[in-house]
N, C-alpha and C positions, 0 to 999 in steps of 0.2 A: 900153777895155771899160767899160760902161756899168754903174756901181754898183748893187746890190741896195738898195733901201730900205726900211729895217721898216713894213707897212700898216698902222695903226692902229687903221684901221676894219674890216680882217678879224678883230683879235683880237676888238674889242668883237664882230662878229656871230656869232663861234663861242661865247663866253663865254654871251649871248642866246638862243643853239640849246640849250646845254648848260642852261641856264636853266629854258627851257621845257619841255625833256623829262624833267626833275626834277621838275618841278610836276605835271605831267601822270602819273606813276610815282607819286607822294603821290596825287594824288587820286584815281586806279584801288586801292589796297589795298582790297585786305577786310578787314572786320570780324573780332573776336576770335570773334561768333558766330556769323558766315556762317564763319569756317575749323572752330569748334565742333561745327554744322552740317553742313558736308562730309565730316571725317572720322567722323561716328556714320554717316553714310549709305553712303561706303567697309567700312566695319568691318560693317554689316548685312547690305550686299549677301554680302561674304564668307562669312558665317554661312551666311546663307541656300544659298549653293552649299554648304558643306560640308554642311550640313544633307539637303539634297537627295542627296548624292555618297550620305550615309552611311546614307541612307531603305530600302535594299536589302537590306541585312546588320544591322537592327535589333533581328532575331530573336534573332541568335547573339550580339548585342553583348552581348543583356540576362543573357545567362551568362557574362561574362566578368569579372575583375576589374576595375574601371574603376579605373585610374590618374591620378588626377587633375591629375598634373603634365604627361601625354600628351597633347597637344592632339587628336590622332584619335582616343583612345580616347572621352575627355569628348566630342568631338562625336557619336558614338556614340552614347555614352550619354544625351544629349541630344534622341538620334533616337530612343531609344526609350519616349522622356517625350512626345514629340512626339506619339505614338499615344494618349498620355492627357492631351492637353490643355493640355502643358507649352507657356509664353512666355519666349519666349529672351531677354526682358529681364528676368528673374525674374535674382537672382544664383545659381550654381551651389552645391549642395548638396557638403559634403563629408565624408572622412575623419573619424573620431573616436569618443572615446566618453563618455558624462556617467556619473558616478555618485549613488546615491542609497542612502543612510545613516542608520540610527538605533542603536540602542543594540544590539538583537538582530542585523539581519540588514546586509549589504549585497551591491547589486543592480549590477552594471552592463551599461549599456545601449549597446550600439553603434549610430551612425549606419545604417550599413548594416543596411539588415533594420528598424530600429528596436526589435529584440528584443534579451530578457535575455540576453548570454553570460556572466555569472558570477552564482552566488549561493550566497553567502557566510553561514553560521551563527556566528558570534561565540562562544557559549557552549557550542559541542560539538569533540568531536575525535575521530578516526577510533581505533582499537586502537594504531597508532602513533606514539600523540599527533600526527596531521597534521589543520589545519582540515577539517571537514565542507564540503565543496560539493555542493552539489546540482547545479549546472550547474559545466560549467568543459572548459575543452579543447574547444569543438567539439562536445559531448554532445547540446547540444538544439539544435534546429528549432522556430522560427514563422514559418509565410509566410500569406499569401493570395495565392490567386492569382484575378486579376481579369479581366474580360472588356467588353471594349470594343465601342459599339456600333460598331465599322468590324471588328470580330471577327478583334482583337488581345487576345494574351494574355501577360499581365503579372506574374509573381512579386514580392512586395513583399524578400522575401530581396536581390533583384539592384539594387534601386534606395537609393539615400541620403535618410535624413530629415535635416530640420532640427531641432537641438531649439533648447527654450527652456525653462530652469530656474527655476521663479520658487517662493515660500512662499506658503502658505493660512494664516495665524495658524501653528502650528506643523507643518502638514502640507506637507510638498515635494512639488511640483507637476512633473512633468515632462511638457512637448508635446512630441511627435514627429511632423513635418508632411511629408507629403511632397506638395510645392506643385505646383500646375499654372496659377494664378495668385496672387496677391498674397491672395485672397479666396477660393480654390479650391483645396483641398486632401483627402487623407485624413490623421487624425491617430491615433494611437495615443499617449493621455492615463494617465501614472500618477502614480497621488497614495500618497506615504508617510507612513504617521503616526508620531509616537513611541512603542514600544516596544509594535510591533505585528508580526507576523511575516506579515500579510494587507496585499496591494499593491489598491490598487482600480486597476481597468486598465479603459478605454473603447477602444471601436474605432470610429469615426464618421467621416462625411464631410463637406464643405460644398462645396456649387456640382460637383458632379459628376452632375448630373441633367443626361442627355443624351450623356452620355460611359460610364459605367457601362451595361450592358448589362440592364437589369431582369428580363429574360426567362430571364436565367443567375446561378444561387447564387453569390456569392463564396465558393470553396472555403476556409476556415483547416484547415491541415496543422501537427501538434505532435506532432513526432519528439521522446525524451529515452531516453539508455542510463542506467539504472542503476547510480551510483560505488559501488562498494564499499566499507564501512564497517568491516567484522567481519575478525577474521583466520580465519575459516574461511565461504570464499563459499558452501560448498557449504548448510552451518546459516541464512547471513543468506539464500539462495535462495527459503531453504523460506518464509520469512515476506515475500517481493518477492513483490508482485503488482499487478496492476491493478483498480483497483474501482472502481463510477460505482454515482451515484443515479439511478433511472429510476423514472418513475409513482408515487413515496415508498418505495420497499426498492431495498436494496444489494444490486448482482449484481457476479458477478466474473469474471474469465478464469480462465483455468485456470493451478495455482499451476506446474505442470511447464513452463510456458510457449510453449506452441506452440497458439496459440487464436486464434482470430479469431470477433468480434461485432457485430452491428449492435441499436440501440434505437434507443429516443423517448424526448421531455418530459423529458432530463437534467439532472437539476440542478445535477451536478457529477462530475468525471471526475478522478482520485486516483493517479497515481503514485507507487503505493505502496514503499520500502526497507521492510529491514526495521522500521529504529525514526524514521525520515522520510521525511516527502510532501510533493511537489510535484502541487498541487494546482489547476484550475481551474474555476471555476464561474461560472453565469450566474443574474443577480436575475430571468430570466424566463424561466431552462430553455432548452435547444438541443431544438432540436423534432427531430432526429434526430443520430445518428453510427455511425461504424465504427470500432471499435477493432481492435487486434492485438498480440501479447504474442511472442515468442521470448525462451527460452534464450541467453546469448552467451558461455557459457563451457563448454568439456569438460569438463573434471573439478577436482578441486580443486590448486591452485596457486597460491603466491606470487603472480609474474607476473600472474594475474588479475585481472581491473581492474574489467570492468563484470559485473553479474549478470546483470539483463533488459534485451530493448529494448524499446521498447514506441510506438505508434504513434495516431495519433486522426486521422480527417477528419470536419471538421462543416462543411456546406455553411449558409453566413451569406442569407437574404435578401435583396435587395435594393428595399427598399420606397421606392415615390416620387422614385427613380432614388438614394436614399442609400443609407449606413449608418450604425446607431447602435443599439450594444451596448452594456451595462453588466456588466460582467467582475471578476474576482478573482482573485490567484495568492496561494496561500500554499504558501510555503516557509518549511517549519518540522520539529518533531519531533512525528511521531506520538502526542503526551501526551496527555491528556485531561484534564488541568488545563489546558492551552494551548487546546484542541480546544472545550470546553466555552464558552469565551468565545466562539464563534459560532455559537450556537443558533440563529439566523434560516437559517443557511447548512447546519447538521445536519451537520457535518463530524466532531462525533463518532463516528459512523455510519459512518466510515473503519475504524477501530478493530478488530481483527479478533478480537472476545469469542470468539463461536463462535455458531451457533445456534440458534434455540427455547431451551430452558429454561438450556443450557447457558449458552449468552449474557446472560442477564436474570440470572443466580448470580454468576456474573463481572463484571458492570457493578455491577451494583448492593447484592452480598454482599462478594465480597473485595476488587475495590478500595476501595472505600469504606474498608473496616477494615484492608487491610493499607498502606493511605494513612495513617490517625490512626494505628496502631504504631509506622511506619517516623519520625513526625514527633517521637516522642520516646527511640526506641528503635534501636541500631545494624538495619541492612538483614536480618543474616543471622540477627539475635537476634531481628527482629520476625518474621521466618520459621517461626522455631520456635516462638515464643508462638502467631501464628496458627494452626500447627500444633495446638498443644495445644488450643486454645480450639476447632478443629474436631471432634477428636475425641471432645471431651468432650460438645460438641452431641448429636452421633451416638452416644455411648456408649449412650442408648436401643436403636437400631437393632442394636448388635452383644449388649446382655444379651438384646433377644428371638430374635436369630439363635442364638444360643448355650442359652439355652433350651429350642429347639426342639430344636436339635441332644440334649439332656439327656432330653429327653421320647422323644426316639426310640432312645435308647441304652436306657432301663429296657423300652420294649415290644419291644427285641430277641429277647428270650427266646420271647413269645409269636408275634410274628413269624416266629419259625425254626420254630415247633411247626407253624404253619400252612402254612408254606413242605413241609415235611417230607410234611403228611398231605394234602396236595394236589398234590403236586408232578408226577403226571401229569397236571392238571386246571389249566390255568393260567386259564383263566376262573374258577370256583372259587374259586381261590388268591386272587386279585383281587376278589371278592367278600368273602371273608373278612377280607382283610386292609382295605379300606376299613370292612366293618362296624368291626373293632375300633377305626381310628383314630374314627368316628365315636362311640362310646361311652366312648372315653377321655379326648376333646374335644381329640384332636390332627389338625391338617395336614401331611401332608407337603409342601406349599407354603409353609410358614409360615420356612422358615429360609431361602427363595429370593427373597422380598419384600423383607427388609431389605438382602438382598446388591444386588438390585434398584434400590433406593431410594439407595442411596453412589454408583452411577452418573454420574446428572448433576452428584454433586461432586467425584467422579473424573474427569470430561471436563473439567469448566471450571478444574479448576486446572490440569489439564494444557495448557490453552489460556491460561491466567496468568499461569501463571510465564516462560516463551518470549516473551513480546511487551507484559510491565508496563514503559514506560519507566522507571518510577523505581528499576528493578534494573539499568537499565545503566552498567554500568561501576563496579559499587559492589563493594566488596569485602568477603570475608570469611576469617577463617581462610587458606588458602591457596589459594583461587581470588580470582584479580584480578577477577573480574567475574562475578556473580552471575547476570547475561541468559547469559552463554557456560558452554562446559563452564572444567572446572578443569581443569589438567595435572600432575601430579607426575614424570613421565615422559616424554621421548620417544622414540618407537622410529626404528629405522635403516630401518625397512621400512614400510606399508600394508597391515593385515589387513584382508580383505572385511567387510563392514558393522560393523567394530570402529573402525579408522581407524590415524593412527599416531603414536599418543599413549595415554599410559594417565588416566584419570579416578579418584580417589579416591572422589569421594560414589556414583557409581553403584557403586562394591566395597560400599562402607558399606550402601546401598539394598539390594541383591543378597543381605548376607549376613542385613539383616534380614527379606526376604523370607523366607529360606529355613528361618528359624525358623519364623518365622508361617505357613508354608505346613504345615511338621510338627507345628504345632499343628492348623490346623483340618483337616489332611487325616485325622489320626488319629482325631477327634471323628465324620467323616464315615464312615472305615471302620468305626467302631464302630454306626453308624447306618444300616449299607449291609445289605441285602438280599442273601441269599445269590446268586450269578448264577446264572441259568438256562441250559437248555439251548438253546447257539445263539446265546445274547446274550454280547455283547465280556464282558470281566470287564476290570469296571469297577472295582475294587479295583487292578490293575495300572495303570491309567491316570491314577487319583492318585498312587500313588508315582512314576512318570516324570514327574508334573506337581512335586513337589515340587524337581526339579531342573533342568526346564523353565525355568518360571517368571522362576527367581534366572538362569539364563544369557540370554532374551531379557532381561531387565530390563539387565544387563549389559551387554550388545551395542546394544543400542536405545538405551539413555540415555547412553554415552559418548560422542557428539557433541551432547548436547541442553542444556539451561542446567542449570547448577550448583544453583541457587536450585527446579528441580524438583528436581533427584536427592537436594537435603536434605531436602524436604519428603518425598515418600517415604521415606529412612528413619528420620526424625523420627517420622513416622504409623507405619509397623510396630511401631519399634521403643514406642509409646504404647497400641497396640491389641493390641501383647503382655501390658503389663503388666495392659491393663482386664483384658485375658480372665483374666491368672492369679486377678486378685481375686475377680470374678466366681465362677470357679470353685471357689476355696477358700474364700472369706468370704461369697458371697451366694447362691448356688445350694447346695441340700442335697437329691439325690436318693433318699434315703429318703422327706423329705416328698413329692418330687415323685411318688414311687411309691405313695403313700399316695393322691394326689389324683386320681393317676389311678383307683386302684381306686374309690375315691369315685365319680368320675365315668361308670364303667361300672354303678352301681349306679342310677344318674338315669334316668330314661324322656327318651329322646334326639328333638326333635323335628326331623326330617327338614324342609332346605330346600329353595328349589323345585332350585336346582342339584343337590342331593343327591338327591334325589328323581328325578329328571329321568335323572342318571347311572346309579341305582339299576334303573330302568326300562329303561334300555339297555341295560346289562349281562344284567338278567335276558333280556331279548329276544334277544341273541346268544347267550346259552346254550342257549337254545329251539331256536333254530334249528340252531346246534351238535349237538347230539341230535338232532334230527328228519334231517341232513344224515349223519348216522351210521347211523341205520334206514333 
């Protein structure tokens, strides 16, 4: 058999084959940027199908939480950037939140929405002892919501900003962008200063001309519940409201909370607690809005959280297919030493004085002066110096009230004779008795004027002492806080408009009313005109007022601040003592008896009022008689 022999020349031509189609294998690769290349153009097309898949359910996407780690949800979400101009080579926005901080307040801001979800007061604290927040939990709401020329509608709540944290010299600068290109964006811009409690906030656009819809207002919607501060919600309720600046005067909702308002030319718009606001305003006015105010609690309860809710829609223009607003939030405390530092913005004007005249007493009479007291003197001792120092103003007003009351107790006599000799003739009677006051040179108006006149400083302090931030949380004697009631007591139960806790100053108040009431009620009885036939007796309805009085006083002021109910019996008990001096050391009605007779001795010259009256009276008697024949 014929031996096999190794061919030489077949290795060498396979080795040659193998050669060739190595070289040939090298020289066909691709490039590192043709495979670079390939796969951005694989990874696009993909995009692009999901993008399209997820074009159909963009609506419901933009209410959902977008999960960022979920790659359907993010293309979702994607899809529905996509309606506002989003490029999907833009990198994706995310989860998160930045803070911004100075000595008084801090603010944080979450990605989503690009709005405040906490703000934070540094130098306050709730009743028990917990930080003041003004936002926190979910409480407040900022959206716009936007409209697109292919009339697509967008919430900015549902979509994710980018921010960027950068400093101004010592102001923190925070952008919050929410991109549609590199160069196209809406941004919501806040700048913080130091140891400022006012955020300057911008709402602006760039390169959204063409995409925004001109022809339709960008809605901004600013939902915020009311936290609770005070340990009795039903007290800090009364002093929560809502207030805004419109055409230069403060209007308000209703303090019960169930209101709803529309205006113009706003300068600012004040969700008001009781002793802090969160506040926003425009450097050129909202040319219209809608507020709304609700109640959100039943009755009074621990458990209770928020007091009001409260609500605003201001429809934003869209000028030259932008936006660009220049804004402000202050989150702060209702002070007027704080408040006062921004006079350009009038936000003292938040401030709830009271009134006309009542209001301009209280601005500009007692804080002022019970401000320079308190700076050198304990809270509840400057209370009562103020006190004194009112009375003693007004001590005028109470020697002519009391006066008068003197003048009419010596012509009682004469008064009864004429009551007596005319007493079937009550025109007559009336006749007669004005003749005498007229020659005696008394009114009987004259002890009604000064009671009159203590008015407008009995409204505005009672508007003073309830909502003076520098009384809260200041203590005295045995109330923790001067703004609240005191408690020396708690009851097991809830009496109707008493509550269920006992108050010490309003006892105090009550029982010095009840002196002072048995003072001048008895001065009046003594001055009182015997009652007629037919007419109430009015003698009796002073003495029920004597005990009146001391029990609404009682009832009324046992949920009210402390720092009222000492001012009141502070004052009684001061306008008791004017009156005993008065009456034992300065009034001497012998002389005043003497001067009256004096004075009926003088040829009295009738004015035109007197005169006028005088003429009336005769003419109803006339006719009187003539109606008789």
């Amino acid at each position: 058999m014929e031996q096999k022999k190794f061919d030489i020349n077949s290795i060498i031509g396979f080795v040659l084959i193998g050669a060739i189609l190595m070289w040939v294998m090298y020289t066909n690769q691709p490039t590192q940027e043709e495979i670079d290349a390939e796969k951005a153009k694989t990874e696009q097309v993909e995009q692009e199908k999901a993008t399209e898949a997820a074009t159909t359910e963009s609506t419901s996407s933009q209410e959902q939480q977008v999960d960022l780690n979920d790659s359907t949800a993010l293309a979702s979400y994607k899809s529905a950037l996509g309606a506002f101009g989003y490029s999907a080579a833009l990198p994706a926005a995310k989860g998160g939140q930045t803070v911004l901080e100075n000595e008084l307040i801090k603010l944080t801001i979450d990605n989503k929405g690009g709005e405040i979800t906490e703000a934070l007061l540094k130098d306050f604290h709730t009743y028990d002892s917990v930080p003041v927040y003004l936002v926190k939990d979910g409480n407040s709401s900022f959206n716009l919501t936007l409209q697109t020329t292919d009339n697509r509608t967008l919430n900015t709540k549902d979509l994710f900003f980018e921010p960027v944290l950068s400093k101004n010299g010592d102001t923190q600068v925070l952008s919050m962008r929410l991109k549609t290109a590199s160069n196209n964006y809406l941004e919501y811009r806040y700048e913080l200063k130091p140891d400022e409690f006012l955020v300057d906030f911008a709402i602006r656009s760039q390169g959204l001309n063409g995409v925004l819809n001109s022809a339709q207002p960008v809605n901004l919607k600013w939902d915020q519940k009311g936290i609770r501060h005070s340990k009795s919600i039903e007290y800090e309720n009364r002093y929560t409201r809502l207030t805004y600046m419109h055409d230069g005067s403060v209007s308000k909702l209703s303090p019960a909370g169930e209101d709803e308002e529309s205006a113009s030319d706003l300068k600012w718009i004040s969700y008001r607690l009781h002793f802090f606001s969160t506040i926003l305003a425009s450097d050129n006015s909202f040319k219209s809005a809608t507020m709304t105010s609700e109640k959100l609690f039943e009755e009074e309860s621990p458990e209770a959280k928020y007091t009001k809710g409260y609500s605003t829609t201001i429809p934003l223009e869209v000028q030259g297919g932008e936006l660009n607003y220049n804004l402000h939030w202050y989150y702060g405390p209702t002070d007027i030493k704080v408040l006062k530092k921004y006079e350009d913005l009038k936000f003292i004007d938040s401030i709830p004085f009271g009134w006309g005249i009542f209001g301009f007493i209280n601005k500009y009479v007692f804080t002022p002066l019970y401000d320079f007291l308190s700076s050198f003197l304990p809270y509840g001792i400057a209370i009562i110096v103020m006190t004194i120092l009112v009375r003693l103003i007004m001590s005028p007003v109470t020697y002519k009230s009391y006066l008068s009351q003197a003048k009419m107790k010596v012509l009682r006599p004469e008064i009864t004779e004429i009551n007596e000799k005319f007493k079937d003739n009550p025109m007559k009677r009336q006749q007669e008795t004005m003749k005498l006051y007229g020659k005696a040179g008394v009114s009987p108006m004259s002890g009604c004027v000064p009671a009159l006149m203590q008015l407008p400083i009995f409204y505005a302090l009672f508007m003073f002492f309830p909502t003076a931030f520098m009384l809260r949380q200041k203590p005295f004697l045995w109330a923790e806080d001067l703004s609240s009631y005191d408690v020396i007591a708690e009851l097991p139960f809830k009496i109707p408009f008493y509550g269920d806790h006992v108050s010490l100053f309003p006892i105090l108040a009550s029982v010095a009313i009840f002196f002072y009431m048995r003072m001048t009620t008895g001065q009046q009885q003594m001055m009182q005109q015997p009652t007629q036939e037919g007419m109430p007796d009015m003698g009796s309805m002073m003495k029920w007022m004597i005990y009146i009085s001391p029990l609404m006083m009682l009832f009324f002021f046992n949920n009210y601040a402390s720092g009222l109910s000492l001012y009141y019996f502070v004052s009684n008990l001061i306008t008791i003592v004017i009156m005993l001096v008065i009456k034992n050391y300065i009034i001497d009605e012998d002389k005043i008896h003497a001067q009256i007779q004096e004075n009926k001795k003088k040829p009295k010259k009738e004015n035109r009022f007197q005169k006028r009256m005088r003429e009336m009276m005769e003419q109803a008697e006339t006719q009187q008689k003539q109606g008789k024949k």
